[in-house]
C-alpha positions in Angstrom: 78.6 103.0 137.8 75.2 101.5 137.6 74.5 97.7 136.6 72.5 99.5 133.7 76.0 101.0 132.6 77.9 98.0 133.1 75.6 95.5 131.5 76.1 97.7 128.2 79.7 98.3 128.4 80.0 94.3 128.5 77.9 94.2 125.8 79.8 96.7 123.5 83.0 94.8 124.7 81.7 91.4 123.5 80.6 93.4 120.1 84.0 94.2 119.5 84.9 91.3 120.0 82.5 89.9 117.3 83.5 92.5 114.7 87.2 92.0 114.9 86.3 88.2 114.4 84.2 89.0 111.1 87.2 91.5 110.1 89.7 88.1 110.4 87.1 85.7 109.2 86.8 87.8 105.6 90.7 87.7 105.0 91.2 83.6 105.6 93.6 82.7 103.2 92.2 79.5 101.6 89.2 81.1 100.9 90.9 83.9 99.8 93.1 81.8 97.4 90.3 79.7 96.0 88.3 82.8 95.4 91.1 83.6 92.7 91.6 80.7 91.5 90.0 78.2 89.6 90.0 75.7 87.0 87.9 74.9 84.5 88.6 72.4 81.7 91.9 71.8 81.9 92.5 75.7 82.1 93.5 78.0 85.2 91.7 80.8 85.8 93.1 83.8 88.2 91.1 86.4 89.2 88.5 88.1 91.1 85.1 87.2 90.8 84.1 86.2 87.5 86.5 88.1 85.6 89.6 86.5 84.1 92.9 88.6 84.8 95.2 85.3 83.4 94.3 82.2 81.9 97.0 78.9 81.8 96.7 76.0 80.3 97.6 73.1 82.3 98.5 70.5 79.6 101.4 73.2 78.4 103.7 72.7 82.0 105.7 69.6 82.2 105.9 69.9 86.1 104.0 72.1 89.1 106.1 73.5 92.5 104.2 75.6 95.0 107.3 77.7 97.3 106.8 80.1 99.5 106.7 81.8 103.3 104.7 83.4 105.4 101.9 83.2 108.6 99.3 82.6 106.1 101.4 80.4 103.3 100.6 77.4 105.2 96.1 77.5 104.0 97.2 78.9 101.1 99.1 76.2 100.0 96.6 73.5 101.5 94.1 75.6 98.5 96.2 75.2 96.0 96.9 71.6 96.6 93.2 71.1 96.9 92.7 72.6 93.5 95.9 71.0 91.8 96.2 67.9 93.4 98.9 64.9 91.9 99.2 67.6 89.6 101.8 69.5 91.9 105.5 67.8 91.3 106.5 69.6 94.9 106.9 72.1 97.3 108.7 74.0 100.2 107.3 76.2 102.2 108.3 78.4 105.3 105.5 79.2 107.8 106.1 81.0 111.7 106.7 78.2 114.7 102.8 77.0 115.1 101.3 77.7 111.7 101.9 74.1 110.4 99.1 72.2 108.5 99.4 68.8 107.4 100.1 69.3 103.3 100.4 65.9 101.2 102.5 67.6 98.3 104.4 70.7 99.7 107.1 70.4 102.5 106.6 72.6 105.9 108.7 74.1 107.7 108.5 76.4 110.6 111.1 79.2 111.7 111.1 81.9 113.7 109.5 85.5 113.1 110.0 88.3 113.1 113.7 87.9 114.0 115.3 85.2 111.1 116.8 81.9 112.6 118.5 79.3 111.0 115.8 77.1 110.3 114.4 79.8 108.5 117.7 80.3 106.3 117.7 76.4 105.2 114.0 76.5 104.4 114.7 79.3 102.0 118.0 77.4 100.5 115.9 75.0 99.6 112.9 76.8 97.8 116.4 78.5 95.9 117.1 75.1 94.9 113.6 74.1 93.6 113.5 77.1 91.7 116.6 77.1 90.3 115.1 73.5 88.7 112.5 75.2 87.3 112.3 74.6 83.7 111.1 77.2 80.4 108.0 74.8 80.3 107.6 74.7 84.3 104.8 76.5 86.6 105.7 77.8 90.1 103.1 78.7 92.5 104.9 81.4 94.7 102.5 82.0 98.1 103.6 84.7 100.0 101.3 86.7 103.4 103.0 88.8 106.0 105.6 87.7 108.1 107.4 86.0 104.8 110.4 88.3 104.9 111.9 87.5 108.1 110.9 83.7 107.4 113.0 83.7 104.0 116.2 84.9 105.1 119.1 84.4 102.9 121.8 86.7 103.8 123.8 87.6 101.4 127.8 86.4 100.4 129.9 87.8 103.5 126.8 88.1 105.6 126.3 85.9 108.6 122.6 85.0 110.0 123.6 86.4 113.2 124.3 89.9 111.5 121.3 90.0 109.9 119.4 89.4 113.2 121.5 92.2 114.5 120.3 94.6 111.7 116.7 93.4 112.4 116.6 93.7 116.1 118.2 97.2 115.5 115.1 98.6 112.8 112.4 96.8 114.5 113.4 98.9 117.2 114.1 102.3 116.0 110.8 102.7 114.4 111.4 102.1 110.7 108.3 101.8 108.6 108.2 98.4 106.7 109.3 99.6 104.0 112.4 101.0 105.0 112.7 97.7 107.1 112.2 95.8 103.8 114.9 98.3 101.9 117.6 97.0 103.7 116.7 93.1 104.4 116.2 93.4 100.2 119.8 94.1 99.4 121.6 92.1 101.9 119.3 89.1 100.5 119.9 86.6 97.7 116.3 85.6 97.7 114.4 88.9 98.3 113.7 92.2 95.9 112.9 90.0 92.8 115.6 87.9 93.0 113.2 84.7 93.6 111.7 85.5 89.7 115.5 85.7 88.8 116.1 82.2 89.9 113.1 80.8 88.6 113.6 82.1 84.7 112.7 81.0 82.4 109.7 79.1 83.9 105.9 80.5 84.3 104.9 82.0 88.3 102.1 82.8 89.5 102.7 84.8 92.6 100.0 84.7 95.1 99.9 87.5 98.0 98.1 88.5 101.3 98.9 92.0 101.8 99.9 93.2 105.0 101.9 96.4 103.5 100.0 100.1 103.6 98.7 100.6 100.3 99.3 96.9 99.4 102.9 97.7 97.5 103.4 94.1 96.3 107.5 95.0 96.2 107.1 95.4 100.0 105.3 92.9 101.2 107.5 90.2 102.0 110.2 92.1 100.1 108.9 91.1 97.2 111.1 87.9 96.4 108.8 87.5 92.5 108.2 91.6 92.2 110.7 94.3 90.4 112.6 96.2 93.3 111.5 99.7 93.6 114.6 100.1 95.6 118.5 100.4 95.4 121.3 100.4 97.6 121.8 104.2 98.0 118.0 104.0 99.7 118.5 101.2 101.9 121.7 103.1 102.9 120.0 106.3 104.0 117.8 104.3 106.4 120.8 104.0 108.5 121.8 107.4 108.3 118.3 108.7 109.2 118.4 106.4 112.0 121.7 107.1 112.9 122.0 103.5 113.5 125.8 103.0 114.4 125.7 99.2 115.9 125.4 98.0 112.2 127.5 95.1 111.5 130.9 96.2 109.7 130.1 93.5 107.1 126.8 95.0 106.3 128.0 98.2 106.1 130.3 97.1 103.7 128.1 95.4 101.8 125.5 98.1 101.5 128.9 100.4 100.4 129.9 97.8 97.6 126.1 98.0 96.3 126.3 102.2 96.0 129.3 101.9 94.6 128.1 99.4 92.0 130.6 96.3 93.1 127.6 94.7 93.8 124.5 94.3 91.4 121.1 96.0 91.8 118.1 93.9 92.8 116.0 93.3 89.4 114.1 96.1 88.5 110.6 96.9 86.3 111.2 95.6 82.8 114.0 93.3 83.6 113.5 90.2 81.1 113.1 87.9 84.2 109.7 89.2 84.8 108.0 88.4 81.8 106.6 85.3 82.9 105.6 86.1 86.1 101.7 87.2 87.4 101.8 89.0 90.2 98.3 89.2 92.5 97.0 90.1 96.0 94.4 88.2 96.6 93.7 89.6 100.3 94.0 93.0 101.8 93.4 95.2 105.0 90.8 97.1 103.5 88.8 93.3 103.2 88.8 93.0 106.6 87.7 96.6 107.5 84.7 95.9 105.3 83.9 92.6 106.7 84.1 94.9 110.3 81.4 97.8 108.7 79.1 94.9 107.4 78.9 93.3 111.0 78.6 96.3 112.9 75.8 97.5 110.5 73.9 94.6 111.5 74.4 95.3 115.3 72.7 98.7 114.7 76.2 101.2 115.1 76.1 103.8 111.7 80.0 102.8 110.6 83.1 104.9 108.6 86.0 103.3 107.5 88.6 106.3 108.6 91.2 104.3 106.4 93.5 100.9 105.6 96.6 102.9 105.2 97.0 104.3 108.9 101.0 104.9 109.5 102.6 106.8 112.0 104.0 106.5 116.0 101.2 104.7 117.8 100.6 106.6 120.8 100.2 109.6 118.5 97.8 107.7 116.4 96.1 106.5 119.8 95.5 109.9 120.6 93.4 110.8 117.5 91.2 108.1 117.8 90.8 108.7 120.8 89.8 112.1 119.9 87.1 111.0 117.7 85.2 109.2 120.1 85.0 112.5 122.0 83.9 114.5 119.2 81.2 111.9 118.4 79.9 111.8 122.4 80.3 115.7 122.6 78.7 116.4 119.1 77.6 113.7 116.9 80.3 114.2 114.1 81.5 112.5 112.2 78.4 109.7 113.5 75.8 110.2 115.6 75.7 107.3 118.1 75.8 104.3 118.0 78.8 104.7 116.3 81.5 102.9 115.0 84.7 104.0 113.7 87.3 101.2 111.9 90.6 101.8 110.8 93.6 99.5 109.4 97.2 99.6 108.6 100.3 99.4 110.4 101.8 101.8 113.1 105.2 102.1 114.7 106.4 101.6 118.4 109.8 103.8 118.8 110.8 101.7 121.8 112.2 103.4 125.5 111.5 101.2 128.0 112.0 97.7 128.4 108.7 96.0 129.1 106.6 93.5 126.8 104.0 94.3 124.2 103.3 95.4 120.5 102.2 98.3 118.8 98.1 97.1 119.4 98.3 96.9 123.2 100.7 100.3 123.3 97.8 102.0 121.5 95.1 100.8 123.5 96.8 101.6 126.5 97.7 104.9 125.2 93.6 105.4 124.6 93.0 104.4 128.0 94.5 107.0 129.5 92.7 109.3 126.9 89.5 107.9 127.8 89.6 107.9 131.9 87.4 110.5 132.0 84.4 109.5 129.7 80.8 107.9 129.8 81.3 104.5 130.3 79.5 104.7 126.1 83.0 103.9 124.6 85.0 101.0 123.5 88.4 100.8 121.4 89.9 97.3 120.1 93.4 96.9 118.6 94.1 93.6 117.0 96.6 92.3 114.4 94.9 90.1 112.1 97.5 87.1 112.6 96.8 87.0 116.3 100.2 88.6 117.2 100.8 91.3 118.9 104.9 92.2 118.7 106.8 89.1 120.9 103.5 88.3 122.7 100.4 85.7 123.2 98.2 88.7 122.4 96.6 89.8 118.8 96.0 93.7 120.9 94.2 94.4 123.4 90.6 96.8 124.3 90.2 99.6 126.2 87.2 101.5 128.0 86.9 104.8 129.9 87.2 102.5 133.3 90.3 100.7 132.5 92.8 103.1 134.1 90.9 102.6 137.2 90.9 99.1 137.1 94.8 99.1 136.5 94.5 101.7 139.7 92.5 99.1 141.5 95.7 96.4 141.3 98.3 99.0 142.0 99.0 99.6 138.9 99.9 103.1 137.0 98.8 103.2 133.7 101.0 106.0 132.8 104.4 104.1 134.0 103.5 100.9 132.1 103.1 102.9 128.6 106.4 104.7 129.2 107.8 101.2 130.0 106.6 99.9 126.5 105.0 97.3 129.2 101.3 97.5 127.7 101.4 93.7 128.2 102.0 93.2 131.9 99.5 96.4 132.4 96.3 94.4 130.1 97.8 91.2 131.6 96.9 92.0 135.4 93.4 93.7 133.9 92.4 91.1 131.9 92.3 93.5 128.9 94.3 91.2 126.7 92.8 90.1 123.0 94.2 86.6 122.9 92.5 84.4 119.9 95.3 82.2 118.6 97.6 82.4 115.6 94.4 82.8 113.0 97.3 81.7 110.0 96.0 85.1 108.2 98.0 88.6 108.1 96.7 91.8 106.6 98.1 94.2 109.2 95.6 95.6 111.9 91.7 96.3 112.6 91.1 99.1 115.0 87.8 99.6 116.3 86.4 102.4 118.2 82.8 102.1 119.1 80.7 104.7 121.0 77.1 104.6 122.3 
């Protein structure tokens, strides 16, 4: 390849870069919370722009609490405290190891994601206590972004923490879609599925949310501990059946069996009395971040689509069709002539085999690579989640070009062995294709960038 070649390929690389950045950057949760709300006059004001979805007055709440959990709770809550102030009576929130801030009204504290530890089931005891406090004349903040589920764990009666880290180890690993993860975690819960508004009736929420659920369902994204459960029992009982998972816990199982049978009650449901008080918003999304993405790399010159927020699906298969793009755009100029960019978001699945180290970004980027080994050095693919996690790893993804396998071939390494390991990590690791930025304390899924010149 000639210096002429590489000099651009290290330019389209560092581009990628940059647009992932402004993808992240659009989605910061303070900003994202402060956009929504404001005060004016003694009055709170939620909503987007200058349109008023819900307006509170202050003077009619004898106290403020802010609760919640998640990657990004920990800004959000620094917002609200900066709009609120001495106002706010306290707080408890639950935030992944490494997301603390320093908050002056709202207690912190980190636990472990995405498997539930202890620390994470006391945090959550105590936001039960704080709302169960809550008073008909009381205002709860609820801030909840991705990651919240696992970091509120509150098994249910009978259910140990150890069992539900069992069931979680066992869905994360099967390739269960989110919501079918969230199905089950929802009804062997006390906190999740609505049940938060249950325990804070009678008094006023306002439930604040970063989506990082396809098609931002707010009773899926962090199980929806403030939003009516659009599931049962009977549904979080055929996950396991479809999975055929059989190393269930005997206590869940029974649990789950109580629940179908009606020994156990449902999760609060759409126009249960509970909910009447309680506002429900998202204030960031995926499809935020993607246009953040399209708005950069317009500026760089590259004619940009937004393919989708809501991609699902196994990763390598979803690897393979963008993958497939950036051919058809090289070999024919559809659906962009080049310079081209091509963004997607969502959420895929790894259906783990092996027993190497990575997450669903860096499997599809590796999966491209080997797609891409024999193009024009002209393309580029990035795969980043938007918290700057990557499954168990340092890594927000990872990016790929057509000389990647070679490089990997260059160290010894086999491209195709690492994938079937599920050992993206180790492979980008020894290649230096890693994305590493540091937890960015936002989560609206992933930004996937595919960019062709």
């Amino acid at each position: 390849m000639s210096g002429k070649d590489r000099e651009l390929l290290g330019k389209m690389r560092s581009e990628a870069v940059e647009l992932f950045n402004a993808a992240v950057k659009r989605v910061d949760p303070y900003e994202a919370v402060r956009n929504f709300v404001r005060l004016r006059q003694g009055t709170l004001i939620l909503g987007h722009g200058d349109q008023a979805e819900v307006e509170l007055e202050l003077d009619s709440f004898d106290r403020i609490f802010v609760v919640g959990g998640g990657k990004a709770t920990a800004p959000m809550a620094r917002a609200i405290e900066d709009l609120m102030g001495k106002r706010i009576d306290c707080g408890v929130i639950n935030v992944k190891y490494g997301f603390k801030e320093e908050l002056s009204f709202t207690e912190i504290i980190e636990a472990s994601h995405p498997l539930p530890d202890k620390r994470g089931v006391e945090g959550t005891a105590q936001i039960m206590e704080l709302l169960e406090k809550a008073g008909e004349n009381d205002l709860v903040f609820s801030l909840i972004s991705g990651g919240g589920s696992a970091l509120m764990p509150y098994p249910a009666n009978g259910i140990s923490l150890e069992e539900k880290q069992a069931v979680t180890r066992e869905l994360l690993e099967c390739g269960a879609s989110i919501d079918e993860i969230n199905a089950i975690r929802k009804h062997i819960s006390q906190s999740k599925g609505g049940q938060m508004a249950r325990a804070a009736f009678p008094a006023t929420t306002v439930n604040l949310m970063l989506s990082d659920v396809v098609g931002d369902r707010m009773d899926v994204i962090a199980s929806g501990p403030f939003v009516p459960d659009r599931s049962s029992f009977q549904d979080a009982w055929a996950v396991l059946r479809k999975y055929e998972l059989k190393d269930i816990p005997a206590s869940i199982k029974r649990y789950l069996q109580e629940g179908r049978e009606g020994k156990v009650p449902e999760t609060p449901t759409q126009g249960d009395p509970i909910f009447e008080k309680v506002y429900n918003f998202i204030v960031g999304s995926n499809i935020l971040a993607l246009e953040a993405a399209k708005e950069a790399g317009e500026r760089m010159g590259y004619q940009c689509l937004i393919l989708s927020s809501m991609v699902e699906g196994e990763t390598r298969e979803v690897a393979k069709v963008h993958a497939a793009i950036a051919k058809e755009i090289l070999k024919s100029g559809r659906p962009l002539n080049p310079p081209a960019c091509i963004i997607s978001g969502g959420e895929t699945t790894v259906t783990i085999h092996g027993h190497g180290l990575g997450g669903r970004n860096q499997e599809f980027c590796l999966a491209c690579a080997l797609e891409l080994e024999d193009l024009p050095a002209r393309v580029v693919i990035l795969s980043g989640g938007t918290d700057g996690n990557d499954g168990p790893t340092d890594a927000a993804g990872a990016m790929v070009d057509p000389l990647t396998v070679e490089r990997g071939k260059s160290l010894g390494l086999d491209a195709s062995s690492f994938l079937e390991e599920n050992d993206s990590y180790h492979f980008f690791e020894k290649t230096r294709d890693l994305l590493i930025t540091g937890p960015t304390r936002t989560n609206v899924m992933d930004v996937r960038l595919v960019l062709v010149r």
